[in-house]
PyMOL CGO cylinders between C-alpha atoms (Angstrom):
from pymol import cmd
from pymol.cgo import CYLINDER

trace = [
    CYLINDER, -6.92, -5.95, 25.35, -10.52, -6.59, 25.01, 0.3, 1, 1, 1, 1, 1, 1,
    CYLINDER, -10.52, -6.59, 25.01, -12.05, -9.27, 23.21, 0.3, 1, 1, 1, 1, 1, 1,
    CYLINDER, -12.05, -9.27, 23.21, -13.05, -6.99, 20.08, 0.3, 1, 1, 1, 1, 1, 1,
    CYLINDER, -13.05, -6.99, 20.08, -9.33, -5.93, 20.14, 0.3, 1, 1, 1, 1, 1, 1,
    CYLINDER, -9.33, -5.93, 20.14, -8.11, -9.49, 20.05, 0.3, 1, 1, 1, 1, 1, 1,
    CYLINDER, -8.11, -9.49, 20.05, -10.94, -10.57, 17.42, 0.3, 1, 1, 1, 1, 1, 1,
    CYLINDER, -10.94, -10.57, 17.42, -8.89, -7.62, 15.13, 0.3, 1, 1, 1, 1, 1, 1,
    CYLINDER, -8.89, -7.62, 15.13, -5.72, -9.10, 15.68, 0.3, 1, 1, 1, 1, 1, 1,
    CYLINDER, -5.72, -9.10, 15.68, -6.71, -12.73, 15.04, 0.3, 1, 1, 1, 1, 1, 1,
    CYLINDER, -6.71, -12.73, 15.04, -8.10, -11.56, 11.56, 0.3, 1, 1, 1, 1, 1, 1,
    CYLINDER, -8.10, -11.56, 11.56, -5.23, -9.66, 10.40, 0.3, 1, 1, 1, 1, 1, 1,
    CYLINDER, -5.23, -9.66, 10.40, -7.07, -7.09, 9.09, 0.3, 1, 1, 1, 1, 1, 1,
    CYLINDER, -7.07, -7.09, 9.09, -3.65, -4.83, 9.25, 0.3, 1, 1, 1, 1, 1, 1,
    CYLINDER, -3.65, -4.83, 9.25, -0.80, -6.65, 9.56, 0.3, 1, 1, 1, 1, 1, 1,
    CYLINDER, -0.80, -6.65, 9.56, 2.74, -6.14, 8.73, 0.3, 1, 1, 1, 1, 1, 1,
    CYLINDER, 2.74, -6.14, 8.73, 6.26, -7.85, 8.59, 0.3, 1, 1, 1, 1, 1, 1,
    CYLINDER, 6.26, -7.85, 8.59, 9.10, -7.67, 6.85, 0.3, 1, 1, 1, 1, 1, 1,
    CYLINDER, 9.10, -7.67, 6.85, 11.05, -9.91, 4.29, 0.3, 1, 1, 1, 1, 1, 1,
    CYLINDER, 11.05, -9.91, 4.29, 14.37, -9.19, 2.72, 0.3, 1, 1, 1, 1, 1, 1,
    CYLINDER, 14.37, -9.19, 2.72, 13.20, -11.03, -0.59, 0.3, 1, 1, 1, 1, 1, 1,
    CYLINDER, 13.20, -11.03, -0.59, 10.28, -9.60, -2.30, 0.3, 1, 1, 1, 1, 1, 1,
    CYLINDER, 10.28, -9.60, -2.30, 9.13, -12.95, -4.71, 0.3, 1, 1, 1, 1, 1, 1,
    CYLINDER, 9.13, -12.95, -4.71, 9.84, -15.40, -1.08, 0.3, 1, 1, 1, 1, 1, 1,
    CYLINDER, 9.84, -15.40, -1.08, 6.73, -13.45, 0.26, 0.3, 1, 1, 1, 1, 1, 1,
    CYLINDER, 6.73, -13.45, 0.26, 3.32, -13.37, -1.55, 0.3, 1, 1, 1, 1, 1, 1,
    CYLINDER, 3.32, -13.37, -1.55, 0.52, -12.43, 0.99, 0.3, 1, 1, 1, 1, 1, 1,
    CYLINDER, 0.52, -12.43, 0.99, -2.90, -12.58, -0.97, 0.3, 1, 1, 1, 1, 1, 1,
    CYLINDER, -2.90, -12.58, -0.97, -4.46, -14.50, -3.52, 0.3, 1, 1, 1, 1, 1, 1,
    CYLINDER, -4.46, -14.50, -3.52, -6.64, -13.05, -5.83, 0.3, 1, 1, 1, 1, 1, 1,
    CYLINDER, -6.64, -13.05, -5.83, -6.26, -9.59, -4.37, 0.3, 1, 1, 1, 1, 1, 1,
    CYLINDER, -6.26, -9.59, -4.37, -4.81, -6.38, -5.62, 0.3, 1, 1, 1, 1, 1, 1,
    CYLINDER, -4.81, -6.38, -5.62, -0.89, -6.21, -5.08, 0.3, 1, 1, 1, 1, 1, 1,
    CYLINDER, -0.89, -6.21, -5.08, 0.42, -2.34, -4.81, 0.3, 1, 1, 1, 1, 1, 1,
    CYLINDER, 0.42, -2.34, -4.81, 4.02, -2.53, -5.20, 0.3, 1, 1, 1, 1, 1, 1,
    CYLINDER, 4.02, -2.53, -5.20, 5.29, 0.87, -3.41, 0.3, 1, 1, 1, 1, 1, 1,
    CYLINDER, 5.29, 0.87, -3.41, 8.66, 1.94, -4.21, 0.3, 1, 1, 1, 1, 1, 1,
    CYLINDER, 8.66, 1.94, -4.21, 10.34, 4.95, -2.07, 0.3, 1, 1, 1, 1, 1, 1,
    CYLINDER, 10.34, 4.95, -2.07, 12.85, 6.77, -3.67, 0.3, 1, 1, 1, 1, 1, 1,
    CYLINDER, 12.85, 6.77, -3.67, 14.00, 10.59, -3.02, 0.3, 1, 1, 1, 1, 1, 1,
    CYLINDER, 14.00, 10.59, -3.02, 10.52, 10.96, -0.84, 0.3, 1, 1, 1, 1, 1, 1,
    CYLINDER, 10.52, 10.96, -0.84, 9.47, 9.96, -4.19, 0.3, 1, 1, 1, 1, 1, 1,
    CYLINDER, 9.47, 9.96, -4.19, 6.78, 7.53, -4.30, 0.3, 1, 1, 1, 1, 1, 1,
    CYLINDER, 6.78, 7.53, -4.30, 6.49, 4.96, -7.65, 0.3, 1, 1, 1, 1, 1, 1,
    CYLINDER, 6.49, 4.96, -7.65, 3.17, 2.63, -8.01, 0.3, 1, 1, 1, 1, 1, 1,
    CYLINDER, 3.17, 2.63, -8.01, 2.83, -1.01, -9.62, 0.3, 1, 1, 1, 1, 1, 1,
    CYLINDER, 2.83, -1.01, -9.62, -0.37, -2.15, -9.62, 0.3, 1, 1, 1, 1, 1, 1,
    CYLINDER, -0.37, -2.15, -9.62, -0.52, -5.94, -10.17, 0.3, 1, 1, 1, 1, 1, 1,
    CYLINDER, -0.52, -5.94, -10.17, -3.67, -7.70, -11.50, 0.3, 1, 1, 1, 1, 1, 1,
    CYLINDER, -3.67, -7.70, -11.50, -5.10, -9.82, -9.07, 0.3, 1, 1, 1, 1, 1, 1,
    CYLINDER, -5.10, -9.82, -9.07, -3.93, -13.69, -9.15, 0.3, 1, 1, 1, 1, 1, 1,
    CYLINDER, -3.93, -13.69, -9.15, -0.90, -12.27, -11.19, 0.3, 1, 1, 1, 1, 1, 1,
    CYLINDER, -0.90, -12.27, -11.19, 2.04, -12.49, -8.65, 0.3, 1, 1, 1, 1, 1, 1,
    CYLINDER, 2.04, -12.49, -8.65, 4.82, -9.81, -8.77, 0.3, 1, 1, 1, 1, 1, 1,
    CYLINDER, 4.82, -9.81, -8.77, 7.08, -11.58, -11.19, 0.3, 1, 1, 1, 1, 1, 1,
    CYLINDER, 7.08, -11.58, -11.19, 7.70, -9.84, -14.57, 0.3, 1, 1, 1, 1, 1, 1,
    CYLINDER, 7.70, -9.84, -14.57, 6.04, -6.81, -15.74, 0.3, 1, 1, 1, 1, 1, 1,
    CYLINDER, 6.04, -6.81, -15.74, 3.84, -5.48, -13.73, 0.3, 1, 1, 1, 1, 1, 1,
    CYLINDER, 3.84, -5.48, -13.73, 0.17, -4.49, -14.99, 0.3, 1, 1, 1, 1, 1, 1,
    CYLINDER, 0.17, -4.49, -14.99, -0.24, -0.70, -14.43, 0.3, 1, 1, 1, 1, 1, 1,
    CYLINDER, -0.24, -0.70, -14.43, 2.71, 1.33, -13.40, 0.3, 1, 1, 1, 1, 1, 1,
    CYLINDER, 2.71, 1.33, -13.40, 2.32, 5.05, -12.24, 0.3, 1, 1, 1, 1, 1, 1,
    CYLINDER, 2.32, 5.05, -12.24, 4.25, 7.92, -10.20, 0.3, 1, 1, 1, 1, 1, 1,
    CYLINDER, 4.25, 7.92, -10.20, 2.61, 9.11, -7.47, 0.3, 1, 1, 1, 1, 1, 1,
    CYLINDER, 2.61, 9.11, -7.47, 2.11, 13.27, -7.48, 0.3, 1, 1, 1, 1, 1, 1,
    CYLINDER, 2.11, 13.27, -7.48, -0.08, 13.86, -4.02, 0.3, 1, 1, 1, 1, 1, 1,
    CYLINDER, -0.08, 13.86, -4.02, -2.73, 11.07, -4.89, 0.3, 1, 1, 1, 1, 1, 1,
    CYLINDER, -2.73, 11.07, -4.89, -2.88, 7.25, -4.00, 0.3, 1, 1, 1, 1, 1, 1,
    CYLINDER, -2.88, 7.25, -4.00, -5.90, 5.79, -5.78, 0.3, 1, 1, 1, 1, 1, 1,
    CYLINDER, -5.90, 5.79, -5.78, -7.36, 2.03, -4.90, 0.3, 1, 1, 1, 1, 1, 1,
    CYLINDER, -7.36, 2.03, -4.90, -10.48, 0.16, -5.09, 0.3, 1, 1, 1, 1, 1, 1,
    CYLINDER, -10.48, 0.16, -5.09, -13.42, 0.61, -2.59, 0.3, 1, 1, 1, 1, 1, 1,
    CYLINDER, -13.42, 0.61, -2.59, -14.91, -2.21, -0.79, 0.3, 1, 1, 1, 1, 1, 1,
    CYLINDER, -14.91, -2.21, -0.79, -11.74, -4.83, -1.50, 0.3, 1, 1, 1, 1, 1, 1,
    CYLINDER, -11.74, -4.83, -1.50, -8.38, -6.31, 0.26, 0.3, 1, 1, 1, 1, 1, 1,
    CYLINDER, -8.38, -6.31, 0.26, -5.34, -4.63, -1.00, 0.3, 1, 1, 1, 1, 1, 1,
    CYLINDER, -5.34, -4.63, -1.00, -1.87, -5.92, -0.31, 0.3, 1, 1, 1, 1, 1, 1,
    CYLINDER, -1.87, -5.92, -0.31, 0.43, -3.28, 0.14, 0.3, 1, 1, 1, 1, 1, 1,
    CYLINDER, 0.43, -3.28, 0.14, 4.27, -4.12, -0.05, 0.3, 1, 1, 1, 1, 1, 1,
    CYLINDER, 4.27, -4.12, -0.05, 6.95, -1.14, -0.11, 0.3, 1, 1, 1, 1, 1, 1,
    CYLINDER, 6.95, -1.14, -0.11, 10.42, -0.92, -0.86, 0.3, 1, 1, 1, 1, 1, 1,
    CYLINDER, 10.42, -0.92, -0.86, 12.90, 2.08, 0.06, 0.3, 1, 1, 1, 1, 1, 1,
    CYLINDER, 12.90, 2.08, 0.06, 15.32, 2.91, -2.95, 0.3, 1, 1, 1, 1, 1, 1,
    CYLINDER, 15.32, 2.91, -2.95, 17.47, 5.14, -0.55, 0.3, 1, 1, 1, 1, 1, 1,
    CYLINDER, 17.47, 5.14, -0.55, 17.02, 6.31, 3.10, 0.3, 1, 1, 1, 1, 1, 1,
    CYLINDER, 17.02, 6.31, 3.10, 14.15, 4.66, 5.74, 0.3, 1, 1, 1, 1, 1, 1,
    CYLINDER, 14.15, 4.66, 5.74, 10.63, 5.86, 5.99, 0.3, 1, 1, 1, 1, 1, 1,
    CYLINDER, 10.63, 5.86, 5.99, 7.46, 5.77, 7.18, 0.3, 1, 1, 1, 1, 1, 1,
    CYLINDER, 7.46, 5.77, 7.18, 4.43, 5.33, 5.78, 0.3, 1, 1, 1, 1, 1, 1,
    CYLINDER, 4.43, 5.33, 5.78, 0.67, 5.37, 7.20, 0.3, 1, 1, 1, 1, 1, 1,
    CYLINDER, 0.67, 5.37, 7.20, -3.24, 5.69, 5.97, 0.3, 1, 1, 1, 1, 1, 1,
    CYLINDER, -3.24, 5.69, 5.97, -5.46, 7.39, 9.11, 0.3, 1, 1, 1, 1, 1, 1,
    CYLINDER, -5.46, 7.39, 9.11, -7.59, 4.67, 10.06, 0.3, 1, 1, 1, 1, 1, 1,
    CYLINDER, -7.59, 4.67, 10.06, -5.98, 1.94, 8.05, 0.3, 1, 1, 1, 1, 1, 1,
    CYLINDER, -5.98, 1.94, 8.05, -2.64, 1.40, 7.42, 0.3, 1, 1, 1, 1, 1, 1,
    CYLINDER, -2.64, 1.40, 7.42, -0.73, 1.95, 11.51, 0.3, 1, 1, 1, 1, 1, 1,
    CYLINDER, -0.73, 1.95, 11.51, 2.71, 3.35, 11.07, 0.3, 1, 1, 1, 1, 1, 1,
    CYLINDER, 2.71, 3.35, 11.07, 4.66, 1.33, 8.97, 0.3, 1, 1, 1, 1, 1, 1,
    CYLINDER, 4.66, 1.33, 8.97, 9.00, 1.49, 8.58, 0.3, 1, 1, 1, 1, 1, 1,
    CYLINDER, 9.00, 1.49, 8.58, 10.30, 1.00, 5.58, 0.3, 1, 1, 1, 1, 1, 1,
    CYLINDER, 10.30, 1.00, 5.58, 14.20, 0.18, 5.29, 0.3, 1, 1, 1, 1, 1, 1,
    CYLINDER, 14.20, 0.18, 5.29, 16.25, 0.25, 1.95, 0.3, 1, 1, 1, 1, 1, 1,
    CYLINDER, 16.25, 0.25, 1.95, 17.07, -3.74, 1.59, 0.3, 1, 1, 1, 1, 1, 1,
    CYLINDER, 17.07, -3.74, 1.59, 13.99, -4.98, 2.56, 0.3, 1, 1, 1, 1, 1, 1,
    CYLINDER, 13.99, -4.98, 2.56, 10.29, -5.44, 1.77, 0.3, 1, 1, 1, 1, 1, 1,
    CYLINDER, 10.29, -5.44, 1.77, 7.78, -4.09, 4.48, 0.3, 1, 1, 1, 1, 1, 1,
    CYLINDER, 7.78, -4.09, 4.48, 3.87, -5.52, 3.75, 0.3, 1, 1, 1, 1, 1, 1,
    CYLINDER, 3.87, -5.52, 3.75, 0.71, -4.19, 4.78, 0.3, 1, 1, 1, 1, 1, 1,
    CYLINDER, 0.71, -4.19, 4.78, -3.20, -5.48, 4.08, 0.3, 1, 1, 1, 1, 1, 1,
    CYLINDER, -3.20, -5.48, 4.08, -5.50, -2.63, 3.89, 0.3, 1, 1, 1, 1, 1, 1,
    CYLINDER, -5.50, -2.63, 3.89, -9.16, -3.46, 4.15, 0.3, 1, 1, 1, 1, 1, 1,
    CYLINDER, -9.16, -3.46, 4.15, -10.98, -0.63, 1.95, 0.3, 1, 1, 1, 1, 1, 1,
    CYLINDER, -10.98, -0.63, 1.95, -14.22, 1.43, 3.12, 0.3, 1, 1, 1, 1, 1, 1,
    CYLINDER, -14.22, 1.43, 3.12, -17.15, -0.24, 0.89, 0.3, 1, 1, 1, 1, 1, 1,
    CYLINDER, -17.15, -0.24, 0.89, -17.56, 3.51, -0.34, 0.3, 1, 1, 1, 1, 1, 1,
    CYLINDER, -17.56, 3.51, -0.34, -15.96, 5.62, -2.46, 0.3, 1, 1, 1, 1, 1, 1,
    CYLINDER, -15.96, 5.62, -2.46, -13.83, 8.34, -0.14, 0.3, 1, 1, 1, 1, 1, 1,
    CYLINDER, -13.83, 8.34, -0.14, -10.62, 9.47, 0.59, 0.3, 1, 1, 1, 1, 1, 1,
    CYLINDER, -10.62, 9.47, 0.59, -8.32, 9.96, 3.59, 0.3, 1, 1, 1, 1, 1, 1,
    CYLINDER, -8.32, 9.96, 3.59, -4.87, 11.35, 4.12, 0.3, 1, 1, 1, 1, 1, 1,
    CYLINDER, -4.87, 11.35, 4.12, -1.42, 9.25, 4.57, 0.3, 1, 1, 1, 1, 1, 1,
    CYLINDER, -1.42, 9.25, 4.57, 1.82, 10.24, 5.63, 0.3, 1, 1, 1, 1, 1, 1,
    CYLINDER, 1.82, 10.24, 5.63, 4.87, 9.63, 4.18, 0.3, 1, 1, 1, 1, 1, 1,
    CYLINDER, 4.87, 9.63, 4.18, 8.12, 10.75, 6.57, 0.3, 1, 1, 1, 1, 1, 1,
    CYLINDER, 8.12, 10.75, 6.57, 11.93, 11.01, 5.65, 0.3, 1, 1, 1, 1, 1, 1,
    CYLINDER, 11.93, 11.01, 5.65, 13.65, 9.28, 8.82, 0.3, 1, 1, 1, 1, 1, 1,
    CYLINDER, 13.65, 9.28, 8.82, 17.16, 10.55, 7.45, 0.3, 1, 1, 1, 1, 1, 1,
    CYLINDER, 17.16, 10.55, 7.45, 15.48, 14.32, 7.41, 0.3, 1, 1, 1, 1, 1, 1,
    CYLINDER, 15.48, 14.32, 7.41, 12.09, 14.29, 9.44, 0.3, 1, 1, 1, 1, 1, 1,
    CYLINDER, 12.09, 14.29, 9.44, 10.52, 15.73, 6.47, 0.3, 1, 1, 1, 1, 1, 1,
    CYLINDER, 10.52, 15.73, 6.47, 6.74, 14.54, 6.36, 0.3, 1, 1, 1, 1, 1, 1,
    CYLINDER, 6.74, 14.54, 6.36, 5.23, 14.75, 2.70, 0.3, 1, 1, 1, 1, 1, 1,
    CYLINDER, 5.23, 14.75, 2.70, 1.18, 14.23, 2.92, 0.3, 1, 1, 1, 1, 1, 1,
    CYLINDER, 1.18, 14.23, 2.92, -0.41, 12.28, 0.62, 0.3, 1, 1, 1, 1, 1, 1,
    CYLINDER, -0.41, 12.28, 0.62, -4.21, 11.73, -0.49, 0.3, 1, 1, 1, 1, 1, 1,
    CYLINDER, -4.21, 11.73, -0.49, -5.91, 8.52, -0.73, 0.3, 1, 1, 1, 1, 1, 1,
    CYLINDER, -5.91, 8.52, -0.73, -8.77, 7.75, -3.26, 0.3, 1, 1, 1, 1, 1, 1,
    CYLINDER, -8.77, 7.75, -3.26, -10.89, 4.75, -2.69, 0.3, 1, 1, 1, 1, 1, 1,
    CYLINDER, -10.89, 4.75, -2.69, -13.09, 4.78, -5.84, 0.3, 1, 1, 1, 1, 1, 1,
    CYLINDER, -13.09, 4.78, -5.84, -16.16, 2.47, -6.26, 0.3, 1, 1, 1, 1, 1, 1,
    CYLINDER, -16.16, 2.47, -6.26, -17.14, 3.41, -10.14, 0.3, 1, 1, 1, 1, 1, 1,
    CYLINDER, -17.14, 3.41, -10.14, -14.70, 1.12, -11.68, 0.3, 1, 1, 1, 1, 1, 1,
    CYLINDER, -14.70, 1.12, -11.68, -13.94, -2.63, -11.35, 0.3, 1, 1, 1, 1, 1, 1,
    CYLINDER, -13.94, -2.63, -11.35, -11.64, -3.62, -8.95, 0.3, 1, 1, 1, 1, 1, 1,
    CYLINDER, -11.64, -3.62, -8.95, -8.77, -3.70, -11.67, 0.3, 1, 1, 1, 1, 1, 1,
    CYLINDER, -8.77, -3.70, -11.67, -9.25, -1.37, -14.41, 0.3, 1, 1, 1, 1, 1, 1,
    CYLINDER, -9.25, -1.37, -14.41, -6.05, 0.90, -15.49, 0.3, 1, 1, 1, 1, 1, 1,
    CYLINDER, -6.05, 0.90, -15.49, -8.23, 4.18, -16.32, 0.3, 1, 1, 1, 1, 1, 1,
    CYLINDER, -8.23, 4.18, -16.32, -8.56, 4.02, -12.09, 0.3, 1, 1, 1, 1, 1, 1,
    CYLINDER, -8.56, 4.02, -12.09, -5.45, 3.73, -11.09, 0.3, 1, 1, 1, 1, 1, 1,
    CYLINDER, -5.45, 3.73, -11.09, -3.33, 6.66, -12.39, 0.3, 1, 1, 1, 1, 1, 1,
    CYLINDER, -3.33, 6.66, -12.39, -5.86, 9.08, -13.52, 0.3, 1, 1, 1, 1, 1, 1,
    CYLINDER, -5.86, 9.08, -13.52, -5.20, 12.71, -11.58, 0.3, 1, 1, 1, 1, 1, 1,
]
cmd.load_cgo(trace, "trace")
């Protein structure tokens, strides 16, 4: 591992772990929360406002057709939840393959491109080895929290 490699690591700019209690584990202050739940290869969207926490209602609340929509040029805490069967979940180029298992909470921190853009994710059935591909949207027009983003098509 080089030293850039190393630098990477040491700054966490993708990390993930797992917790089996979703309210014990709140990674990010002040940063947009993306509550992902998994259900029937079914994907389900709470956005919470930043500094909010996950208790309660959560701010914006959407189901996800083909499209994933966050900020540009922002932190985003991702934590997902399977309803059913495990998964796996990744963004090309920012999120590395991530399992999530039905019980517990799997977290990831995606650093977003400064511009507005959009790449593909994967979303695979472990249970089937179905693959379902998804679009992400990293818009820059709108503030960083600002429901009209979030779940427009």
């Amino acid at each position: 591992m080089n030293d850039a490699s190393k630098l990477v690591c040491l700054l966490g700019l993708t990390m993930t772990f797992a917790s089996p209690n979703l309210a014990a584990a709140d990674p990010g202050h002040g940063e947009l929360t993306v509550l992902v739940t998994v259900e029937n290869g079914a994907l389900t969207l709470q956005y919470h406002e930043p500094g909010k926490g996950l208790e309660g209602d959560p701010s914006m609340q959407c189901a996800v057709g083909d499209k994933i929509t966050l900020p540009a040029g922002g932190v985003v805490n991702l934590q997902f939840i399977s309803a059913d069967v495990p998964y796996s979940f990744e963004i090309a180029g920012y999120v590395e393959k991530l399992d999530i298992v039905p019980g517990l909470v799997s977290y990831s921190e995606i650093v977003t491109p400064a511009e507005a853009g959009q790449v593909s994710a994967v979303l695979q059935t472990h249970a089937e080895g179905s693959k379902k591909v998804l679009a992400v949207r990293f818009r820059s027009d709108l503030n960083a929290f600002d429901s009209r983003m979030f779940c427009a098509p």
